[in-house]
N, C-alpha and C positions, 0 to 999 in steps of 0.2 A: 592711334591709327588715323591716314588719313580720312578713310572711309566714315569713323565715327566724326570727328571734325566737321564734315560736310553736310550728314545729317542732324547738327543743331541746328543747322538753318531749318527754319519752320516749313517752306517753300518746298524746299531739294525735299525733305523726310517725307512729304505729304505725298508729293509726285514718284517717288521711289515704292514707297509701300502700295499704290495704286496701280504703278506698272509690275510691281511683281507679282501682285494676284494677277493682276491681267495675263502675265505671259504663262503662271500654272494652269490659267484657265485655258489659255491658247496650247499648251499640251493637251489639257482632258479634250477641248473639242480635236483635236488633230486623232486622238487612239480612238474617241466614238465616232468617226466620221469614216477610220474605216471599218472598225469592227461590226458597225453598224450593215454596212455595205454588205458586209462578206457572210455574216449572221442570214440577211436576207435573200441573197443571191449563192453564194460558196463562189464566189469569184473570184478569183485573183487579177485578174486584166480589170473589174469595174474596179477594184478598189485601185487600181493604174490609174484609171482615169478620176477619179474621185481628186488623185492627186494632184492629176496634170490641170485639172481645172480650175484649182485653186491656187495653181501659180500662174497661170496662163495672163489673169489682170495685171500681174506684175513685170511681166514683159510690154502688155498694150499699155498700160498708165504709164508706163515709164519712158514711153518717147510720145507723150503729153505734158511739156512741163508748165504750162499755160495753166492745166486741171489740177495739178500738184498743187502749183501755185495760190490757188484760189483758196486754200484749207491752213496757210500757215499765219496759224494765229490759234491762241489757246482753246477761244468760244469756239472755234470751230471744230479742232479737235474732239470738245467736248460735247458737240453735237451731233459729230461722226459716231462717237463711242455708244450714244445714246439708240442712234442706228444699229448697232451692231447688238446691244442687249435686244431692242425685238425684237431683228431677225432669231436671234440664238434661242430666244426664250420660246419662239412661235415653233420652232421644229419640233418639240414632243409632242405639240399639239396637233399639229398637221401630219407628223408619219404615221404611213400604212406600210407594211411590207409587201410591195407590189409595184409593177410599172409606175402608176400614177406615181406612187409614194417617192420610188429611186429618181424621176424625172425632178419631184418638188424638190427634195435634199442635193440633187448636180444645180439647181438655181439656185437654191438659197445660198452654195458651198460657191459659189461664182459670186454673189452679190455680196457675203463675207468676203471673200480676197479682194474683190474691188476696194470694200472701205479700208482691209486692211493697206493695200498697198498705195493707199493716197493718206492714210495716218501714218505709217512708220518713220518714211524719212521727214513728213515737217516736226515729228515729234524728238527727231534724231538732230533737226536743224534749230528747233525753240530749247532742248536743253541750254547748251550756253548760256545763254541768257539767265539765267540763274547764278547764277558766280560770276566772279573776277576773271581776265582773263588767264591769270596765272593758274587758275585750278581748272581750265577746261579738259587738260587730260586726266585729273585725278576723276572729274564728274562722268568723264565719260568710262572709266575703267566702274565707276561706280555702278551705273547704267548698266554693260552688259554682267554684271554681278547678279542681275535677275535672270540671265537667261541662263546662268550658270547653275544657280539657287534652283531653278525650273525645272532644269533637266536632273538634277540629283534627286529632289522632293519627288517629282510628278512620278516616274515608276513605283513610290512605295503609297503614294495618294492612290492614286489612281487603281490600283490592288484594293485599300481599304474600303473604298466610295462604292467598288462594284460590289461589296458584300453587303451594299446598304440601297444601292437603288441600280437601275439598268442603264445599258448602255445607252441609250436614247434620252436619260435624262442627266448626262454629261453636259447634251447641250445647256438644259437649264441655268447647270450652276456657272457655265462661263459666259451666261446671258448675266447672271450676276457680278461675276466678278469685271464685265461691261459694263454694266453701271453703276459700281464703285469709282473707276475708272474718269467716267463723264463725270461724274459730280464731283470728285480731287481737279478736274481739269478745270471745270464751271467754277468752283472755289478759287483755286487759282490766277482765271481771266477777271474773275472781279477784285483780288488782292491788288494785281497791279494796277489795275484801273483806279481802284480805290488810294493806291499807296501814291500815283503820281497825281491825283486830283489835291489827295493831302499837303504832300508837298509842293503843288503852285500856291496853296490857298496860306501855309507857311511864307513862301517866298512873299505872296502879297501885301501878307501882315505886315511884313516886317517893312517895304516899302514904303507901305501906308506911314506904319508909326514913325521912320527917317523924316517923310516928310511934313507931315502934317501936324508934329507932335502930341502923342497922346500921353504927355505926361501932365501929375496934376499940379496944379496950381501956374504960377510967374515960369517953371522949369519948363513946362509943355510950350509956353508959348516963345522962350527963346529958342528954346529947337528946333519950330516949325520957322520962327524966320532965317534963322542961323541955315535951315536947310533952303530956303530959297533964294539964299544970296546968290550964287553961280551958278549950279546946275539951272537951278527954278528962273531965270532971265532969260539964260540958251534954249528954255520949253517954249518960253513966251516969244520970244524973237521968233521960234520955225513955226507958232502957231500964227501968228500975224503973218508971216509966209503965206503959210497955208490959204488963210483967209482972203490974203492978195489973189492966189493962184485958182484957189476955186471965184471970185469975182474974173478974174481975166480969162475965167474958163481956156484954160492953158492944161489938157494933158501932162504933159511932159514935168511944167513945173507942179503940179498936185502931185502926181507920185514922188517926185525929188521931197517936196518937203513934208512929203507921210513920210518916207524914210529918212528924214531928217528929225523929225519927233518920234521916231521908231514904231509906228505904226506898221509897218510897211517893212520889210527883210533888205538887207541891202542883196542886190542882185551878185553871185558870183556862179560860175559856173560847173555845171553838172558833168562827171566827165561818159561819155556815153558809154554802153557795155562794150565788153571786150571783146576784140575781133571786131566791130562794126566801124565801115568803114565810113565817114560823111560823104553828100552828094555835095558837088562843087556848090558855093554860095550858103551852104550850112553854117546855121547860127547856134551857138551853143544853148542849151536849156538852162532856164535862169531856176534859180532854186533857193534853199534856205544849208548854210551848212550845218552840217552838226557838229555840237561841241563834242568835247571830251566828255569819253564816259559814255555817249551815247548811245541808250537803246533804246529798239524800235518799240512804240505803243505795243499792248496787247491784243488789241484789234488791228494792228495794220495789218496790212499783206503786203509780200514782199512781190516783187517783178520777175517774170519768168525770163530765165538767161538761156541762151544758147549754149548745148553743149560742148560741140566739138570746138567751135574756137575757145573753150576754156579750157579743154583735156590739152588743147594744141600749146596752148602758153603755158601751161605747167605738164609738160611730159611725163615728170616723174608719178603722178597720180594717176594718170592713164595706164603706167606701168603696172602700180599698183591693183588699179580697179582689173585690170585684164588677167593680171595674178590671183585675183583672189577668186575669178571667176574657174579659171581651171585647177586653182582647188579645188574647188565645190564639185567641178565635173568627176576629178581622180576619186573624190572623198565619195563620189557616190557607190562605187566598186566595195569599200566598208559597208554599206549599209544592206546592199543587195549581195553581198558575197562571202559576209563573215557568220551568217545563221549556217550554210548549206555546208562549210569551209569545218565549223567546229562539231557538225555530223559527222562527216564522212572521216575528218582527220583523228579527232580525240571524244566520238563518242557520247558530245553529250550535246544536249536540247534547251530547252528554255532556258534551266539553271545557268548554262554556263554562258546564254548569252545574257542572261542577266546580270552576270555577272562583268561582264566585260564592257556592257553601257555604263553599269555603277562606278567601273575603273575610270573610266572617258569623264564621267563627270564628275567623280571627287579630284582627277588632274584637275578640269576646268577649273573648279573653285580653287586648287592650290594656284594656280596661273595667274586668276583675276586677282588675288590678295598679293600674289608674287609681283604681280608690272606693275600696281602702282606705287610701291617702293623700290622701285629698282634705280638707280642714277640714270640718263639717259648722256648717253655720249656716242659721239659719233654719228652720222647719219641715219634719219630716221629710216630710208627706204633698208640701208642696211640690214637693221632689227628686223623689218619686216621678211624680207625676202629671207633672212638665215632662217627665221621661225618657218617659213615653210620650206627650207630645205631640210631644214631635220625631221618634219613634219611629214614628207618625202620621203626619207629613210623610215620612218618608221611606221609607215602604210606599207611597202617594198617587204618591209623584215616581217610584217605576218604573214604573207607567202611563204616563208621558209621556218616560218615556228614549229619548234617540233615538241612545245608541251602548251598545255594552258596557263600556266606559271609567266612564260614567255610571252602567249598572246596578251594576259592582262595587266603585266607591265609596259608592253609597243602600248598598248589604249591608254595607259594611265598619260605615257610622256606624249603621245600625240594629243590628248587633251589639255595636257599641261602648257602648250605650245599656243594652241588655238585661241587662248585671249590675249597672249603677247601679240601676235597679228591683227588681234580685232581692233584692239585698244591704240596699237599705234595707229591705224589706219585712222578709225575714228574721231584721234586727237589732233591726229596733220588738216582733215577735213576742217573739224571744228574751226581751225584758224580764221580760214573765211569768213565774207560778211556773208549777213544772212539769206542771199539771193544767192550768191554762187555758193554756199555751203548747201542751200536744200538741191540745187543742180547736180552736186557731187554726187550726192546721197542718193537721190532720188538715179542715177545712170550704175552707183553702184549695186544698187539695188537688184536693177534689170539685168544687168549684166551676170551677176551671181546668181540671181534663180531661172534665169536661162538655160546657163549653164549648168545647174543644179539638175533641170528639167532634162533637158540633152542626157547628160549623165545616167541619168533613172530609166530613159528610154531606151539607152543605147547598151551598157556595158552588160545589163542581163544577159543579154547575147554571148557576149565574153567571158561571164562567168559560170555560166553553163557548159561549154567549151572546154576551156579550162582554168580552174578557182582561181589554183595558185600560182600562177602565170599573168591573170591578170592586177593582182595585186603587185607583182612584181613591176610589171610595167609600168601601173596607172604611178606607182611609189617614184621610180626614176623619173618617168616623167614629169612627175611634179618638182622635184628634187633639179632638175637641167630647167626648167623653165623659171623657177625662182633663182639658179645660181644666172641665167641669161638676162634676169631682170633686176639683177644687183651690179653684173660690169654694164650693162647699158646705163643703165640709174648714174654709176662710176663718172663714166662719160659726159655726160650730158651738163651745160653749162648751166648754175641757177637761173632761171628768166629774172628781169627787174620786177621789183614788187611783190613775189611769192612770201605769205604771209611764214 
């Protein structure tokens, strides 16, 4: 399997295994954050608001991409994560069940989504970097295999744990599984660091021994002059240069003959970001190119790009990202319409909605292991947009289920659908270099828990009204706006350069 393949790499298994505690942990905090709420208060609007606050940073960080920016690099990640274990850890310690107490946990639950929503996408944009470019969709199909793993585990965790300690100490253990999290990341930021230190100190050696021979005896020393016959003349000719140019204190010729003894990068130029237009008399930025193979330090940071001149040269991913955003709006009509829906129609309560999440998520796990072996032909927006027109149909058709049998099949195949869409989406981004791939991410982000948010606010309305009626619509409409976002896709000429 590809998936095992991937995880012998030491790197990808460390970082895998750390993000999936993390994301079961980010289940137990998401059920104790509201049960917590609702235990204390019996509310159901605070536990609204509980929600909306913790998407809320994901809308404002996300037309910040300057602050985004600032975090993409591993140490930093693994500083962030470091953040979030005491936040998470400090909240058993500090709730009271009372104003003060629900005031402390809407801050904490806001200063959580802040770090979260400035870690996901650079952590979405520093995978790559871990493989070849030819396995970037198999790594990314890998990746959302945790959130799939998450959502299957965490309803039967999360049952166990509470027969073992209280809801308020959920936050504890996903303060832990925060920092397991930062220390795989901290491990990580020092492998590469260490691995490219290793390898200059290689390349140096081996320099050294070409030219200076360090072989023993008569062999060492025909080496070292054998190697200064040509090269070693042309060093001494640009150093006498040199020497000339700094006497004649001559700018111009001192930097010529650094870069002539390669001191010094030869100047070629930087092309500016995309969309930006020069001011007349602009001079290009001189720079260093990269070679092949090239990636960026583990410390560096990347440059924050402008979004919409990027969404505007490749259309097809603004298609995308706007598509996937009114999924999330329709998808929210399941979440807030399918408990009250399998009352009133078939009778049954917890059971059978527990039932119907575990259908959702053993799909997902069949989906995430199904796309990364599937051929991929034909256009990517394609795959995507079909996946949520079926996706579409089969939110529409539990409106009109007339057994549980039925309803927990539409769940299985709409879950089964939902990592064919993640993963392509995912894998097109991935293409990017590393400053406009964290831009994608980071607008995909916002754009989807907006809409998500929108959603959760709004369609209660609707389904209170009436269930199965809005299931029907929110189904078609999803279903006509992926079919409007595959003939447009159709249309639309490649831009030059779309990776």
């Amino acid at each position: 399997m590809r998936h095992v393949r991937l995880l012998r790499c030491r790197r990808v298994r460390v970082l895998w295994l750390s993000m999936t505690l993390s994301v079961l942990g980010d289940r137990l905090y998401a059920l104790a954050a509201m049960w917590v709420v609702y235990d204390a208060t019996g509310s159901s609007s605070l536990m609204g608001l509980v929600a909306a606050v913790e998407s809320v940073p994901y809308v404002v960080v996300g037309g910040a991409g300057s602050v985004v920016a600032w975090f993409s690099c591993w140490r930093s990640l693994a500083w962030v994560d470091a953040v979030r274990a005491l936040v998470a850890a400090a909240l058993p310690l500090l709730w009271s069940p009372d104003p003060a107490g629900l005031t402390l946990l809407l801050v904490m639950v806001l200063l959580l989504g802040t770090l979260s929503a400035v870690f996901d996408p650079n952590l979405g944009a520093l995978i790559p970097q871990l493989v070849s470019p030819a396995e970037v969709e198999q790594v990314s199909s890998l990746f959302d295999l945790t959130a799939r793993i998450a959502a299957a585990a965490g309803q039967g965790s999360v049952g166990a744990l509470l027969l073992l300690v209280s809801e308020i100490h959920l936050f504890a253990i996903d303060g832990f599984t925060f920092a397991v999290s930062a220390l795989a990341l901290h491990w990580l930021a020092r492998q590469r660091v260490t691995g490219s230190a290793r390898g200059a100190g290689a390349r140096t050696g081996a320099r050294t021994g070409t030219r200076t021979g360090t072989g023993a005896g008569a062999g060492g020393g025909v080496s070292a002059g054998a190697g200064v016959g040509s090269r070693g003349a042309r060093g001494l000719r640009a150093l006498e240069g040199l020497l000339r140019a700094a006497r004649a204190a001559s700018p111009r010729r001192l930097l010529r003959s650094l870069r002539r003894v390669r001191l010094l990068p030869r100047p070629v130029p930087v092309l500016p970001p995309l969309g930006h237009s020069p001011r007349p008399g602009h001079r290009p930025v001189l720079g260093r190119r990269p070679g092949p193979g090239h990636r960026p330090r583990s410390g560096a940071r990347v440059l924050a790009v402008r979004a919409w001149p990027l969404l505007r040269a490749h259309p097809r991913i603004g298609i995308a990202v706007v598509l996937h955003g009114a999924a999330l709006f329709a998808g929210a009509v399941s979440t807030v319409g399918l408990p009250p829906m399998l009352v009133t129609r078939f009778g049954q309560g917890v059971a059978g909605y527990g039932l119907a999440l575990a259908a959702t998520a053993a799909g997902g796990l069949v989906g995430n292991l199904l796309t990364g072996h599937l051929p991929r032909r034909g256009p990517w927006l394609r795959t995507y947009c079909l996946a949520w027109v079926v996706s579409g149909l089969s939110l529409a058709g539990l409106g009109v289920a007339g057994s549980l049998v039925l309803v927990v099949l539409l769940c299985a195949s709409s879950g089964l659908l939902l990592p064919v869409a993640a993963v392509t989406l995912r894998a097109r981004l991935s293409r990017f270099g590393p400053a406009q791939r964290l831009r994608l991410l980071t607008v995909d982000q916002t754009v989807s828990r907006t809409a998500a948010t929108a959603g959760h606010l709004v369609l209660p309305f609707a389904v209170d009204a009436a269930p199965a009626h809005s299931f029907v619509v929110a189904g078609l409409l999803l279903s006509a706006l992926a079919a409007a976002g595959w003939w447009a896709g159709a249309r639309i000429a490649s831009p030059a350069g779309e990776p």
